[in-house]
PDB file as gemmi writes it, atoms N, CA and C in Angstrom:
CRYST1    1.000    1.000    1.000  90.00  90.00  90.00 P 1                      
ATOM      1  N   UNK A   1      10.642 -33.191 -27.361  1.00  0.00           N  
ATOM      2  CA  UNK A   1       9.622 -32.540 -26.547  1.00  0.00           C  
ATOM      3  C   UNK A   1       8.474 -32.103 -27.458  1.00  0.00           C  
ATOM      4  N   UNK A   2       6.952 -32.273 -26.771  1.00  0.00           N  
ATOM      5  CA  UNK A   2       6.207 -31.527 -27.706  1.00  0.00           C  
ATOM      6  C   UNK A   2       5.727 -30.623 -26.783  1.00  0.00           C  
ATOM      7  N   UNK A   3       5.004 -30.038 -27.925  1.00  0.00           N  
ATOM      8  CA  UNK A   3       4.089 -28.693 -27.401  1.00  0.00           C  
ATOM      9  C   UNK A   3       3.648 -28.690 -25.793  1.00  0.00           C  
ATOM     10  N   UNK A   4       3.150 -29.429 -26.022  1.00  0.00           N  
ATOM     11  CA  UNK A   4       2.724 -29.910 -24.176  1.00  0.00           C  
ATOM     12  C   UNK A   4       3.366 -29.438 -23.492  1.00  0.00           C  
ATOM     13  N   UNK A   5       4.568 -29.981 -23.768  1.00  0.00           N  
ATOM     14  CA  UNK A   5       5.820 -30.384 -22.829  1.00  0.00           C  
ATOM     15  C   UNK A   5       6.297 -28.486 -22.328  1.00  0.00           C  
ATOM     16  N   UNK A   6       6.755 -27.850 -23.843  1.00  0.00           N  
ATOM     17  CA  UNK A   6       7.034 -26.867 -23.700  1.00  0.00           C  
ATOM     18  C   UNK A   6       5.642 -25.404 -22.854  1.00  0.00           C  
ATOM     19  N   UNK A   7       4.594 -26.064 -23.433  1.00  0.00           N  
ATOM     20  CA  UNK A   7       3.672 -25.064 -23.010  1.00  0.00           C  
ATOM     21  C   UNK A   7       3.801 -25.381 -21.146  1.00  0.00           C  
ATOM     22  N   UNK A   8       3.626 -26.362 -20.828  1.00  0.00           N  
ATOM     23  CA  UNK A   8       4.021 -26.473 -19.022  1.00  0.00           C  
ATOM     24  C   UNK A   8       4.907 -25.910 -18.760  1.00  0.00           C  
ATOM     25  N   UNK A   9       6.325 -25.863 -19.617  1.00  0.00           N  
ATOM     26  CA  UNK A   9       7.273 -25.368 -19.393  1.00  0.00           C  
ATOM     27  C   UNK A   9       7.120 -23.647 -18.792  1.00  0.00           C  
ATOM     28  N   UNK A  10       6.608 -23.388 -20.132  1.00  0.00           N  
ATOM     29  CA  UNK A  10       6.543 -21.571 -20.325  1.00  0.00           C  
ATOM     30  C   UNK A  10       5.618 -21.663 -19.520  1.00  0.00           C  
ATOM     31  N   UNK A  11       4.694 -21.580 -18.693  1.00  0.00           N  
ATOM     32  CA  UNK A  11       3.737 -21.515 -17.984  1.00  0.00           C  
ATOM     33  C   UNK A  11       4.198 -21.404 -16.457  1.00  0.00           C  
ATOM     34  N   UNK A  12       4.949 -22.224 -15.837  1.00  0.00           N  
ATOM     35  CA  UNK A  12       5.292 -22.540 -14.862  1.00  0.00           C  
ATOM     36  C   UNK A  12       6.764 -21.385 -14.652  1.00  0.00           C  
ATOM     37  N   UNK A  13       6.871 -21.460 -15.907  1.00  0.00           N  
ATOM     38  CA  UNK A  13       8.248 -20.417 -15.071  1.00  0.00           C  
ATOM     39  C   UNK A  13       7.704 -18.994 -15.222  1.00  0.00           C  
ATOM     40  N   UNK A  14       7.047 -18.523 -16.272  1.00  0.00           N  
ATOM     41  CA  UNK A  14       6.131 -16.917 -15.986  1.00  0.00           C  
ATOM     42  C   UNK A  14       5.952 -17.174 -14.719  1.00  0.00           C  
ATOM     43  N   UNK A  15       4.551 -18.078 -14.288  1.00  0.00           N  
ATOM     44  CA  UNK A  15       3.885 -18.225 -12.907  1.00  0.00           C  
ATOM     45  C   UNK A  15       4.925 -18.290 -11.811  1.00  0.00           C  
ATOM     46  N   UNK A  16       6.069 -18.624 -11.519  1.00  0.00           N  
ATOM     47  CA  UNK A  16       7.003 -18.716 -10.939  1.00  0.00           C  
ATOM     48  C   UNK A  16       7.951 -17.601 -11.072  1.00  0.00           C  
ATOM     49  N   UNK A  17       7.785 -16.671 -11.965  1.00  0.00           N  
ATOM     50  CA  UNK A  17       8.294 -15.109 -11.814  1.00  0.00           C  
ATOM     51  C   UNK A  17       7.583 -14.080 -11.502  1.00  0.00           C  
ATOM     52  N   UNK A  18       6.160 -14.437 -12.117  1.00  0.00           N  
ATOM     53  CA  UNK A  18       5.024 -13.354 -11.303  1.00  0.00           C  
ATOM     54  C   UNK A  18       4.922 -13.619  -9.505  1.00  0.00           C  
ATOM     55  N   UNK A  19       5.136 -14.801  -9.358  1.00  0.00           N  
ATOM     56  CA  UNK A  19       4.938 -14.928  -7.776  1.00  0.00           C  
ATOM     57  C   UNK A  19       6.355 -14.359  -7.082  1.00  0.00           C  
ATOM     58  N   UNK A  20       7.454 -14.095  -7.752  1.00  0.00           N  
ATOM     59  CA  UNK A  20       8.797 -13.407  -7.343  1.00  0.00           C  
ATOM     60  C   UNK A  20       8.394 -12.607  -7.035  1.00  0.00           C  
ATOM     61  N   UNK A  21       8.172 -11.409  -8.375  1.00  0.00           N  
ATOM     62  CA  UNK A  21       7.926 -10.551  -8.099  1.00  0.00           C  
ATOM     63  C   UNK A  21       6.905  -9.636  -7.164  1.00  0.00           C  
ATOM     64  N   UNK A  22       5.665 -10.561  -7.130  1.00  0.00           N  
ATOM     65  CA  UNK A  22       4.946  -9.982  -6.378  1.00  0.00           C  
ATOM     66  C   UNK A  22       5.347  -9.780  -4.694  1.00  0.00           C  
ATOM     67  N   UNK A  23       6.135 -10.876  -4.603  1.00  0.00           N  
ATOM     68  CA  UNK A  23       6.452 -11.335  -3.454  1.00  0.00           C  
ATOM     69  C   UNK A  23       7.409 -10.343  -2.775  1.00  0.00           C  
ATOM     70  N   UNK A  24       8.057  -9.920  -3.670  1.00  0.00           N  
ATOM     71  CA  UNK A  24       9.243  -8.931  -3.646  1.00  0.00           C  
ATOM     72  C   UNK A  24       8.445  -7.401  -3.544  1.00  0.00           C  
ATOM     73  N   UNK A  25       7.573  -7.166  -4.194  1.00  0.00           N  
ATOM     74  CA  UNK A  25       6.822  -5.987  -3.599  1.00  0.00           C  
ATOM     75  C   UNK A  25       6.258  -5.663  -2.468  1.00  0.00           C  
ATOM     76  N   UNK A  26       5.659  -7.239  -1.996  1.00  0.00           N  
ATOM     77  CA  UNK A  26       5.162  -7.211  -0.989  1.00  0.00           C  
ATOM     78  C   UNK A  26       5.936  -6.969   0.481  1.00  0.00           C  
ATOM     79  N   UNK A  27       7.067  -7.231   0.154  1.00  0.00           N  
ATOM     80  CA  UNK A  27       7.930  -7.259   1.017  1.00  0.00           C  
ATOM     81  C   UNK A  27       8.494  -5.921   1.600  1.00  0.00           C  
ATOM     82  N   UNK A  28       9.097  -5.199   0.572  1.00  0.00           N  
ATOM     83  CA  UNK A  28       9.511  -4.226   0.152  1.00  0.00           C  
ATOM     84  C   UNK A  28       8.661  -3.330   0.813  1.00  0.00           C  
ATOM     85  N   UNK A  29       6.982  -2.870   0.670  1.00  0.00           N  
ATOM     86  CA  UNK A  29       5.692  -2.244   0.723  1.00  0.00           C  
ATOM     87  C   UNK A  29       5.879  -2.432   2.786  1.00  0.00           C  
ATOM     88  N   UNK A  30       5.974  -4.078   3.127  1.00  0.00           N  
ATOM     89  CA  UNK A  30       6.343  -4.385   4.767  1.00  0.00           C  
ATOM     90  C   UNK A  30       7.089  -3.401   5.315  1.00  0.00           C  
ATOM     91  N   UNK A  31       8.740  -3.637   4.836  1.00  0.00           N  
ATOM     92  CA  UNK A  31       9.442  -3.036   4.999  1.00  0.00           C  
ATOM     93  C   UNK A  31       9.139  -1.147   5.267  1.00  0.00           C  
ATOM     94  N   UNK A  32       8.368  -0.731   4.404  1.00  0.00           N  
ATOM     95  CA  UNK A  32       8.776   0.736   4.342  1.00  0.00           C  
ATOM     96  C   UNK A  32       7.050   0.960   5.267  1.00  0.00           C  
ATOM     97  N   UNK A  33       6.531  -0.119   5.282  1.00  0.00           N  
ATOM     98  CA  UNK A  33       5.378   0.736   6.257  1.00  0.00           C  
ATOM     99  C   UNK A  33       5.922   0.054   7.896  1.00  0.00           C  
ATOM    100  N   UNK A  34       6.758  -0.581   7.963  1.00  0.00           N  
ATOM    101  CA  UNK A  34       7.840  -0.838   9.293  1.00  0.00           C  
ATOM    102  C   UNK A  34       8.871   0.026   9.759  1.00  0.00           C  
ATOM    103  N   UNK A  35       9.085   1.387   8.665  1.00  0.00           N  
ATOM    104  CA  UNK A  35       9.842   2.051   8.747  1.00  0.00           C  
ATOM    105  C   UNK A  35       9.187   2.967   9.597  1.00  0.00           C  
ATOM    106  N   UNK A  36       8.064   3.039   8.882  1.00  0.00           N  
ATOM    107  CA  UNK A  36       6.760   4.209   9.141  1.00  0.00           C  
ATOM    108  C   UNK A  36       6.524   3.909  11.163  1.00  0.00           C  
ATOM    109  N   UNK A  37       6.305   3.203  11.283  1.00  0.00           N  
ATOM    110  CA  UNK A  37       5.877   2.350  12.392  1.00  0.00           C  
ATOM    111  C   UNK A  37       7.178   2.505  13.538  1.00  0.00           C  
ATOM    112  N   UNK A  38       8.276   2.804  13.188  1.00  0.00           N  
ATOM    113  CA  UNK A  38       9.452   2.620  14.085  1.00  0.00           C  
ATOM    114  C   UNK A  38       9.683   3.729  14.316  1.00  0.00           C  
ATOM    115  N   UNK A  39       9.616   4.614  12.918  1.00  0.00           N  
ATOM    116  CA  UNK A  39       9.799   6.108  13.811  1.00  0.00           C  
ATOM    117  C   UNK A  39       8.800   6.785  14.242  1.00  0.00           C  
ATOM    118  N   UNK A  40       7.570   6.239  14.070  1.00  0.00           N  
ATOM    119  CA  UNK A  40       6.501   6.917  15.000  1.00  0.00           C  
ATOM    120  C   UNK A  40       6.479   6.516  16.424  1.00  0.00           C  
ATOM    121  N   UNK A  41       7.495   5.490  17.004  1.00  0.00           N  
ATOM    122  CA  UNK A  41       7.761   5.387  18.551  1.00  0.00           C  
ATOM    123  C   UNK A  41       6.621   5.272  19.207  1.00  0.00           C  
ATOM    124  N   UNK A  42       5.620   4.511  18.825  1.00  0.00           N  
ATOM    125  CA  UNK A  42       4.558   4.105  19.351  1.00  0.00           C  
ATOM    126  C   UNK A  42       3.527   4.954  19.694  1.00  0.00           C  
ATOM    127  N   UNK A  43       3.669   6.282  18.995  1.00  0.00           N  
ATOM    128  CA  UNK A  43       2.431   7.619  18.556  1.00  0.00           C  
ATOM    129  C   UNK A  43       1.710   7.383  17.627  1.00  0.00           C  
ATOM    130  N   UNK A  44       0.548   7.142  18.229  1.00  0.00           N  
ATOM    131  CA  UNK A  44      -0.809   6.584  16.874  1.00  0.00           C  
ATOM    132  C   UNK A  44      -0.633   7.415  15.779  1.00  0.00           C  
ATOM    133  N   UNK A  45      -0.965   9.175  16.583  1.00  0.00           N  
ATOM    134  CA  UNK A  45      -0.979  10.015  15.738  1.00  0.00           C  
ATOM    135  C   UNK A  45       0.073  10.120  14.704  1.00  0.00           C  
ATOM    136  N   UNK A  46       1.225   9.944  15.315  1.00  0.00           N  
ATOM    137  CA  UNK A  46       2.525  10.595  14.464  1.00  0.00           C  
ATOM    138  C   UNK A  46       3.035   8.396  13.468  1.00  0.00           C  
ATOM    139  N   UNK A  47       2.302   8.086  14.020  1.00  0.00           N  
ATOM    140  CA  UNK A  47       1.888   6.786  12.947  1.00  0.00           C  
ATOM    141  C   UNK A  47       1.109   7.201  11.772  1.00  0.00           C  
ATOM    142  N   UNK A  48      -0.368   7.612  11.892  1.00  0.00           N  
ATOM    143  CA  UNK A  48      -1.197   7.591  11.024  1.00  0.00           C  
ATOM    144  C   UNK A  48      -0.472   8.998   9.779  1.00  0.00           C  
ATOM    145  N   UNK A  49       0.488   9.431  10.489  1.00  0.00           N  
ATOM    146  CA  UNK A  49       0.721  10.935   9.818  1.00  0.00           C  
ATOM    147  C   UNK A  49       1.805  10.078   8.661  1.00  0.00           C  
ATOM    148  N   UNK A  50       2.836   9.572   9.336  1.00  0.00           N  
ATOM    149  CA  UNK A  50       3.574   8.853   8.394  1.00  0.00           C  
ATOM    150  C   UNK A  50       3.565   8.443   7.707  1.00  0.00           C  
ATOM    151  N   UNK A  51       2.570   7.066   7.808  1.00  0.00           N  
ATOM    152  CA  UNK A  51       1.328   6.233   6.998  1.00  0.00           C  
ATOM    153  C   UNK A  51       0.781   6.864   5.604  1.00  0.00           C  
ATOM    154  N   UNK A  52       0.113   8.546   5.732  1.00  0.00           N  
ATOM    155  CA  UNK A  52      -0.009   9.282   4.689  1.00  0.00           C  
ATOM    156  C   UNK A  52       1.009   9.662   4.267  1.00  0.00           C  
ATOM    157  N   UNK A  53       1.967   9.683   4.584  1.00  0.00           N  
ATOM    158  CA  UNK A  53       2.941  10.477   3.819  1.00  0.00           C  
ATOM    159  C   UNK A  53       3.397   9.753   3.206  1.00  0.00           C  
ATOM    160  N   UNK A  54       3.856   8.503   3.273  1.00  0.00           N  
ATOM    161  CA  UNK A  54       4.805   7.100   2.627  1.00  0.00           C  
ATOM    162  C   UNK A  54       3.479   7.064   1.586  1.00  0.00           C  
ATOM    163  N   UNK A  55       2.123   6.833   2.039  1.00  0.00           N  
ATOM    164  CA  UNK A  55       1.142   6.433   1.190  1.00  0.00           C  
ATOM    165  C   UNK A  55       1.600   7.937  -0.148  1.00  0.00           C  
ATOM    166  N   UNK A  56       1.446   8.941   0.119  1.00  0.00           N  
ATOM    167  CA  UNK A  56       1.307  10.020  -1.004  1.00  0.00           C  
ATOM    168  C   UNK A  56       2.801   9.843  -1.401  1.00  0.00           C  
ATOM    169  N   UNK A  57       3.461   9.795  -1.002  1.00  0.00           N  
ATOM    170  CA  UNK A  57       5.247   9.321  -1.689  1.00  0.00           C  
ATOM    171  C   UNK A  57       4.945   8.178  -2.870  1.00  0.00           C  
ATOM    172  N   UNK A  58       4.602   6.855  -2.183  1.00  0.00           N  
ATOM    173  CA  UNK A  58       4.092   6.128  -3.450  1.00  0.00           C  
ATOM    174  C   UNK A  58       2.973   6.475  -4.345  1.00  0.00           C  
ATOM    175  N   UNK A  59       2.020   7.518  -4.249  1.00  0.00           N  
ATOM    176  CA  UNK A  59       1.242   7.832  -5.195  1.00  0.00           C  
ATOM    177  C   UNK A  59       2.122   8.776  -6.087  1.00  0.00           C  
ATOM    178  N   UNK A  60       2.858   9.823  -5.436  1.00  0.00           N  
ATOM    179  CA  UNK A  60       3.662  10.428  -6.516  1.00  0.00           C  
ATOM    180  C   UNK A  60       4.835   9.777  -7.058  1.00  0.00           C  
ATOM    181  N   UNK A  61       4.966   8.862  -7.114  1.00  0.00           N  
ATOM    182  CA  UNK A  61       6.302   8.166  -7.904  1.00  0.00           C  
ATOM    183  C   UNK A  61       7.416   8.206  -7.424  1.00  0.00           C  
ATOM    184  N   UNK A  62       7.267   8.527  -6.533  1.00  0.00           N  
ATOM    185  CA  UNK A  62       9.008   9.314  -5.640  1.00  0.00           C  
ATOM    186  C   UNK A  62       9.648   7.627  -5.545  1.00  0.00           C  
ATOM    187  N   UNK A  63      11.134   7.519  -6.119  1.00  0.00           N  
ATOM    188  CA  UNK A  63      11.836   6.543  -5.655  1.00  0.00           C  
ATOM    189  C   UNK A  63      11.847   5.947  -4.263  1.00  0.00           C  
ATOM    190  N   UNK A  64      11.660   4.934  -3.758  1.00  0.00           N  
ATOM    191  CA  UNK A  64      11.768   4.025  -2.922  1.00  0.00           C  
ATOM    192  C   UNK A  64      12.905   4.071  -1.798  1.00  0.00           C  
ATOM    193  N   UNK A  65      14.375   4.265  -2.621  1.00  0.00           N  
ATOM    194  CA  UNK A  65      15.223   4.713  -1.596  1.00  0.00           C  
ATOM    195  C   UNK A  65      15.189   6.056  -1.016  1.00  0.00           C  
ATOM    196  N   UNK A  66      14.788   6.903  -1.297  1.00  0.00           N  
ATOM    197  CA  UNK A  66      14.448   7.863  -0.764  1.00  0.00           C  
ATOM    198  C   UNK A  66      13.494   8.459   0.476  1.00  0.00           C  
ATOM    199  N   UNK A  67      12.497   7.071   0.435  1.00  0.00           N  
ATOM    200  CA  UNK A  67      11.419   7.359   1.417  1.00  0.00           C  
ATOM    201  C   UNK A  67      12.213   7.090   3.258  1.00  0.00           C  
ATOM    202  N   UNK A  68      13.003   6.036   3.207  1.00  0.00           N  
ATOM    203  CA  UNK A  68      13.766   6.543   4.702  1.00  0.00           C  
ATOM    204  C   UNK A  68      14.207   7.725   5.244  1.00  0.00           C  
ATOM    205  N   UNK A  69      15.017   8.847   4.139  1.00  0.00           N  
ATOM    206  CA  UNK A  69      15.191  10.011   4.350  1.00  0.00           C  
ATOM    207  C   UNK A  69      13.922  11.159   4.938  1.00  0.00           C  
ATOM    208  N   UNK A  70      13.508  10.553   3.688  1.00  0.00           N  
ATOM    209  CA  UNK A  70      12.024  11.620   3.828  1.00  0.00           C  
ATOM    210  C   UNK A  70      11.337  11.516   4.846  1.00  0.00           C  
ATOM    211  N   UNK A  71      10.814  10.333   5.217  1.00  0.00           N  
ATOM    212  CA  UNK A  71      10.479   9.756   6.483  1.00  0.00           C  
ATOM    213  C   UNK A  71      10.956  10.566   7.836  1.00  0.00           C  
ATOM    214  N   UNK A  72      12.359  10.064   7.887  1.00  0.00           N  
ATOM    215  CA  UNK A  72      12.708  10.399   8.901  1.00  0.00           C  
ATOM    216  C   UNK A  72      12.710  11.948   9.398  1.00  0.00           C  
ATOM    217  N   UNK A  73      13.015  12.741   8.021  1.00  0.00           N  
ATOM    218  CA  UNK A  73      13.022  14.373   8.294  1.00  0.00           C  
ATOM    219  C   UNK A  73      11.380  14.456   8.786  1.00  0.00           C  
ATOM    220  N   UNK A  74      10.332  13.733   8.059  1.00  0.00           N  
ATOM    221  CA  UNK A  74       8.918  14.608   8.353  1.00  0.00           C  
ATOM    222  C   UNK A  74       8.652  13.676   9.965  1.00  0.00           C  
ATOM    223  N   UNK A  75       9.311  12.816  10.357  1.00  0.00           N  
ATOM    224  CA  UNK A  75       9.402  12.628  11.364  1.00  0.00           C  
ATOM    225  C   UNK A  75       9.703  13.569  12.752  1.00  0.00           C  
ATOM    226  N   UNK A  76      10.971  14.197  12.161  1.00  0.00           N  
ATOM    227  CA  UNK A  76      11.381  15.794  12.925  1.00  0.00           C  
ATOM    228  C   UNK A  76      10.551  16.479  13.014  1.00  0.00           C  
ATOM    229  N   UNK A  77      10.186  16.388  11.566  1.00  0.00           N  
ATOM    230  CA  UNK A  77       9.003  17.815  11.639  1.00  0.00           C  
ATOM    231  C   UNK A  77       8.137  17.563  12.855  1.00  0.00           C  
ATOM    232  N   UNK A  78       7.641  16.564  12.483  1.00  0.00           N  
ATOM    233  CA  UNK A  78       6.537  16.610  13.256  1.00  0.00           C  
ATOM    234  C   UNK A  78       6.531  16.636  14.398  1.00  0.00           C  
ATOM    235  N   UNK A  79       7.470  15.954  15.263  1.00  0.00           N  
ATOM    236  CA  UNK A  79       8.289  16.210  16.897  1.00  0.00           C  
ATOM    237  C   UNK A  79       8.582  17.452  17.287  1.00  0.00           C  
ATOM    238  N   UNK A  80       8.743  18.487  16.326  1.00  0.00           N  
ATOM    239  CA  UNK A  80       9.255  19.497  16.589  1.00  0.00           C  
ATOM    240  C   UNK A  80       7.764  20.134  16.581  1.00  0.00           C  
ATOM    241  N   UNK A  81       6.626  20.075  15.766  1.00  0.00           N  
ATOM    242  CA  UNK A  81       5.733  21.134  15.695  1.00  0.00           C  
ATOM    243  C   UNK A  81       4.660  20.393  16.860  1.00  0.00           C  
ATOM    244  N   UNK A  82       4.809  19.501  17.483  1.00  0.00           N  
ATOM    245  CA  UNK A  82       4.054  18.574  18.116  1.00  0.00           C  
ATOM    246  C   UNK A  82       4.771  18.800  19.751  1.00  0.00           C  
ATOM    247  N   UNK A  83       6.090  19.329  19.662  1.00  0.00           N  
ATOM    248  CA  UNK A  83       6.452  19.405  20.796  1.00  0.00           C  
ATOM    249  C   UNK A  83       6.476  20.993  21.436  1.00  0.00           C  
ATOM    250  N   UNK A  84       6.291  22.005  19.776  1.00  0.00           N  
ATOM    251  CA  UNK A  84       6.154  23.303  20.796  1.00  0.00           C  
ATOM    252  C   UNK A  84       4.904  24.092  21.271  1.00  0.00           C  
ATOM    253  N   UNK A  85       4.154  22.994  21.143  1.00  0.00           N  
ATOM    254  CA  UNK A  85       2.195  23.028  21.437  1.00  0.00           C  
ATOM    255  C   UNK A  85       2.025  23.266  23.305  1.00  0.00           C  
TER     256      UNK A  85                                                      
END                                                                             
């Protein structure tokens, strides 16, 4: 093999792990703003509220498995402070 050979090589499989991965974020990112979306039960408002909150969860670093929990409690919250209005 020459250089060639190997440089296509190494090239194609990075490019073929960056597209994993991205792919895998992207997915992942679906997933948790589908989460967002399911427990807002078809409330714009209590959508867009979620939406920020998952959004400021991933700005503060907060682990990933965690955001269903979290979710779902500020979900309560918000049913509860939304329902004794």
């Amino acid at each position: 093999m020459d250089s060639t050979n190997i440089a296509i090589i190494v090239v194609a499989t990075v490019a073929a792990i960056a597209f994993k991965y991205v792919l895998y974020k992207k997915i992942c990112r679906w997933m948790d703003n589908d989460l967002a979306r399911g427990l807002a039960e078809g409330d714009t408002a209590k959508h867009n509220f979620l939406q920020q909150e998952l959004d400021q969860m991933r700005l503060s670093k907060i682990k990933r498995k965690e955001y269903p929990t979290r979710l779902t409690k500020l979900a309560e919250t918000y049913n509860q402070q939304n329902s004794s209005d």
